[in-house]
C-alpha positions as CSV (number, residue, x, y, z in Angstrom):
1,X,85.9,64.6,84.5
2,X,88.0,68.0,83.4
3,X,88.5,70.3,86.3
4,X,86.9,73.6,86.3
5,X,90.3,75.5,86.2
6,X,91.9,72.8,83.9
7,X,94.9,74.6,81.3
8,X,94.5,77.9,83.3
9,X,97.8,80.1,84.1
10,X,96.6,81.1,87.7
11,X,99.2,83.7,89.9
12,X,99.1,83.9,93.6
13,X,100.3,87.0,95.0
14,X,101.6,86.3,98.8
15,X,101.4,82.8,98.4
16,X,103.6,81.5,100.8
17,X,101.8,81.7,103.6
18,X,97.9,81.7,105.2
19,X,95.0,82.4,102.4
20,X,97.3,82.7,99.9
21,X,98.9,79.4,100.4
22,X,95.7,78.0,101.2
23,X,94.2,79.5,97.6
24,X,97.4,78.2,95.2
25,X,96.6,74.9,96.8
26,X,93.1,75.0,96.1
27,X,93.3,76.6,92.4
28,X,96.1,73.4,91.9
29,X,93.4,71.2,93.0
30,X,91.0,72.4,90.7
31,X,93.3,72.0,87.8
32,X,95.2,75.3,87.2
33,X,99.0,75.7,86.9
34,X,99.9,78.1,89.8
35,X,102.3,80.4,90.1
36,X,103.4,81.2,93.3
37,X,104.8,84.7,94.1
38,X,106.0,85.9,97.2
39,X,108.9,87.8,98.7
40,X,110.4,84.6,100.5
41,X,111.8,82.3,98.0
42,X,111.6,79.9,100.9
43,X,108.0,80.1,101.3
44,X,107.2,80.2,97.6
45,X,109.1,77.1,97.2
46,X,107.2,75.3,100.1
47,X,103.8,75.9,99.0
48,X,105.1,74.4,95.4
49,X,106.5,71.4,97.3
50,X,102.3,71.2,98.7
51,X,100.8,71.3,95.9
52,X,102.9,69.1,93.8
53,X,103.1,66.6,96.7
54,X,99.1,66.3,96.1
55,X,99.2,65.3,92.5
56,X,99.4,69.8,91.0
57,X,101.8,72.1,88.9
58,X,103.1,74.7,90.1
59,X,106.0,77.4,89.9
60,X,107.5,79.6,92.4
61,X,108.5,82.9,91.0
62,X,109.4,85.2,94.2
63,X,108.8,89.1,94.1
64,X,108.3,91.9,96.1
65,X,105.1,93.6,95.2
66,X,106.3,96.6,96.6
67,X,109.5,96.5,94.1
68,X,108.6,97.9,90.8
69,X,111.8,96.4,89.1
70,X,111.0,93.1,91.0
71,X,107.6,92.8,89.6
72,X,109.0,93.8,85.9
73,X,111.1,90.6,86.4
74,X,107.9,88.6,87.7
75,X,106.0,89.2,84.8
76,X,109.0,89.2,82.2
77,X,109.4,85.9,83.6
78,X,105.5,84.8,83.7
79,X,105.4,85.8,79.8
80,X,108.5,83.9,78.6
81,X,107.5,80.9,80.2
82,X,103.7,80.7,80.0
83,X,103.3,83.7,77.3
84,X,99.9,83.9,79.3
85,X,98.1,84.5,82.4
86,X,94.7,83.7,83.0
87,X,94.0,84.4,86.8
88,X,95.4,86.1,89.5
89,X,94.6,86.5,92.9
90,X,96.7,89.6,94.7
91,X,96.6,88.5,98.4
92,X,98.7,91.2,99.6
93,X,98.9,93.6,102.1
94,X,99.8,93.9,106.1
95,X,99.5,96.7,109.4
96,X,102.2,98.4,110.0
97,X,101.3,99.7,113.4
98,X,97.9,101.3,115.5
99,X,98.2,105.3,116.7
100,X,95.6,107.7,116.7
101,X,95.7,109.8,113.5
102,X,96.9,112.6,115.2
103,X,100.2,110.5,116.1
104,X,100.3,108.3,113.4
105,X,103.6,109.7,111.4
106,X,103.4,110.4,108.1
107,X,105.9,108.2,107.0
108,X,103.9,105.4,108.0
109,X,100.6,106.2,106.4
110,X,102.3,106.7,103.1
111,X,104.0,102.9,103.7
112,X,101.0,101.7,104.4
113,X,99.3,102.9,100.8
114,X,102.2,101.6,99.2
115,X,102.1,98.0,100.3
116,X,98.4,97.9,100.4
117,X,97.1,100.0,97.7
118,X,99.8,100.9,95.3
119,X,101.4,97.6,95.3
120,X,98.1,96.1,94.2
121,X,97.7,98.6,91.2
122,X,101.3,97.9,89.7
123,X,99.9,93.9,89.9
124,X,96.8,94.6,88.6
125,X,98.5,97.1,86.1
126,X,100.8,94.0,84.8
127,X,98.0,91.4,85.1
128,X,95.5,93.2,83.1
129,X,98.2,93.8,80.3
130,X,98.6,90.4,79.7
131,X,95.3,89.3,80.2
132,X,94.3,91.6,77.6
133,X,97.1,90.2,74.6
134,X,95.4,86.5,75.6
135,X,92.0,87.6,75.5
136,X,90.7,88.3,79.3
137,X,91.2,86.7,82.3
138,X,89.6,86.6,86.0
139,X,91.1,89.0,88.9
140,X,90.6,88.8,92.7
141,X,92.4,91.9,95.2
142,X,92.3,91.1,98.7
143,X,90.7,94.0,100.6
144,X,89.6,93.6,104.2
145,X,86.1,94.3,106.5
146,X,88.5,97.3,107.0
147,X,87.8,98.1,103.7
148,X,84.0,98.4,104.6
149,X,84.3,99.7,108.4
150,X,86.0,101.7,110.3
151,X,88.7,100.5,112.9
152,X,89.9,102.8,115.6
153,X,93.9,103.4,115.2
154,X,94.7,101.8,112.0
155,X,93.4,104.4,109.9
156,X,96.2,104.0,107.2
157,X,95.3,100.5,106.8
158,X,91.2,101.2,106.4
159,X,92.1,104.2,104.1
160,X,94.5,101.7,101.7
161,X,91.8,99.1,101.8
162,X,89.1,101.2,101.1
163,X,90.9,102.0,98.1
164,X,91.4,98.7,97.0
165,X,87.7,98.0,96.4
166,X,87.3,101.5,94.9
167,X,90.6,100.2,92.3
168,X,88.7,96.9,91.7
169,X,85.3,98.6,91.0
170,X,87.0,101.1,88.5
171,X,89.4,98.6,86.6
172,X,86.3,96.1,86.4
173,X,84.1,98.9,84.4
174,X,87.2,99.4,82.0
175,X,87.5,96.0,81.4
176,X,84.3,94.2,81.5
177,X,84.0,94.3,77.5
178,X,87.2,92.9,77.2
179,X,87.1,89.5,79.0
180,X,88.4,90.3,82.3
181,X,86.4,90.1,85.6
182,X,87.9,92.0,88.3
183,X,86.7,91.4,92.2
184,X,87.3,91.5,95.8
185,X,87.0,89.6,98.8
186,X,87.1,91.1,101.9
187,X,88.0,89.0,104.9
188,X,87.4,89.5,108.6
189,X,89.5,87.4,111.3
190,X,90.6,84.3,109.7
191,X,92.4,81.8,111.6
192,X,95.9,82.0,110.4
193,X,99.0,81.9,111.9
194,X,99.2,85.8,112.5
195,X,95.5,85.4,114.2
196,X,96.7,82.4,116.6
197,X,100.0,85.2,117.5
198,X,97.5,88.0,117.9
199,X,94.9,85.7,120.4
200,X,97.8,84.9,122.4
201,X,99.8,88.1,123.0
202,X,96.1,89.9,123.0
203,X,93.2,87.7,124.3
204,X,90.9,90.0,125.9
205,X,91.0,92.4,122.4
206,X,90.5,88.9,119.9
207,X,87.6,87.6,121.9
208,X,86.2,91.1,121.7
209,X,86.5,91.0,118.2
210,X,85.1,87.4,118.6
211,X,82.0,88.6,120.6
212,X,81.0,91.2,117.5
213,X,80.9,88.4,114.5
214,X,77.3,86.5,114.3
215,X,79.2,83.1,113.6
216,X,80.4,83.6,116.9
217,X,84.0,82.7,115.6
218,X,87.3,82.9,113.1
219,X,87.0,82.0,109.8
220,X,89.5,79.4,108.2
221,X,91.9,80.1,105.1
222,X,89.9,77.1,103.5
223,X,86.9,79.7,103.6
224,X,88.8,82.1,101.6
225,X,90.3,79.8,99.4
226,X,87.0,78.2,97.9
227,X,85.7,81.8,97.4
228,X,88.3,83.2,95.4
229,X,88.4,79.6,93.0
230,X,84.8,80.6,92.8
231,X,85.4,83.9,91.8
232,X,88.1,83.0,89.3
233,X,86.1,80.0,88.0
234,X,83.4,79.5,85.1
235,X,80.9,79.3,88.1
236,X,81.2,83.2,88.7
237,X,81.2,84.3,84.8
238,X,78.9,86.5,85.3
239,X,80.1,88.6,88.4
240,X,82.2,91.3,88.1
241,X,83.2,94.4,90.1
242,X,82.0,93.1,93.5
243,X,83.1,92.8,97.2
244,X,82.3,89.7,99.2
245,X,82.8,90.0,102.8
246,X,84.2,86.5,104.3
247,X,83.4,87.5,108.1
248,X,80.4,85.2,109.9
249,X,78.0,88.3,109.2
250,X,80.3,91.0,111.0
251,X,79.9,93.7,108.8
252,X,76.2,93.1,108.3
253,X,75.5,94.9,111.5
């Protein structure tokens, strides 16, 4: 029986760790050859050791997004050995810190768009270039039920997320006649290593954030994971320019 992602050139932005190490494992499984990016060649390097240790093909190729002439090299290196990509998956993004707005410096908030927001355009901007000179291709950006709500003190990170679905929607208009399918998941607390660091140093705040999601509790990387192969897979050919929140029905309220 051929796999549903059998052939495909898939790239995983931030694959070294959580969902995005999670996702490279799962787009292996399903038969695609996955490039792993990250800015730890360490990391990259462990999650090919994974995914080849289960029976997959994979490649690290280490960047950081937020390095323009790093992510030339990415690419330049992507092309020469695959002269293709197929899907991607930009998993990237972080908080740099919680202040009101009145005291959140500048500095900061423009840091913030740049790994969040602009760092996903200059992916999306090499991506879709090669997608386009092999005849389309699937995308998925990593936003965040920041993205779609507001949260009090980390305004720089809701703004940058908003503005990665707004990105998405607009690139997935320009593209749609040309093969390429760009979406978004946006996930709410997931249980990765940086959630088990925050329940620990802040209970009382996670199992606030707990006591707001329907489910009643975190979401796994593995729930992430099988929704982006979905989006990136035959299954979702039809689907284009949408958000899917992966949060146990928090942002339904």
């Amino acid at each position: 029986m051929t796999s549903a992602l059998e052939g495909r050139i898939a790239l995983v932005q931030g694959g070294s760790q959580g969902m995005g190490h999670s996702t490279a494992l799962a787009l292996a499984a399903a038969g695609a050859t996955v490039i792993v990016g990250a800015r730890g060649a360490n990391g990259c390097a462990s999650t090919v050791a994974a995914i080849e240790a289960a029976g997959g093909n994979a490649v690290a190729m280490p960047a950081d997004v937020t390095d323009p002439a790093a992510l030339e090299r990415q690419f330049a290196a992507i092309e020469a050995r695959f002269g293709r990509l197929d899907l991607a998956f930009n998993n990237v993004g972080a908080t740099l810190g919680a202040s009101p707005t009145h005291d959140t410096p500048a500095e900061r908030f423009v840091q913030t768009l740049d790994v969040n927001l602009v760092s996903m355009f200059r992916c999306m901007q090499h991506e879709i270039r090669l997608m386009l000179r092999g005849g389309g291709g699937a995308i998925v950006n990593t936003s965040s039920i920041g993205g779609r709500r507001g949260f009090a003190g980390i305004q720089d990170y809701c703004a940058a997320k908003w503005g990665v679905i707004g990105l998405s929607k607009s690139a997935a208009l320009e593209y749609a006649t040309q093969g390429i399918r760009i979406n978004v998941v946006a996930p709410g607390l997931i249980d990765t290593a940086r959630f088990q660091a925050a329940r620990a140093n802040y209970p009382d705040r996670i199992a606030a954030r707990l006591a707001e999601i329907p489910a009643g509790q975190a979401g796994s990387a593995a729930d992430v994971a099988a929704t982006v192969v979905w989006l990136l897979g035959p299954g979702a050919a039809y689907v284009t320019g949408e958000v899917i929140a992966i949060d146990g029905g928090e942002c339904a309220r």
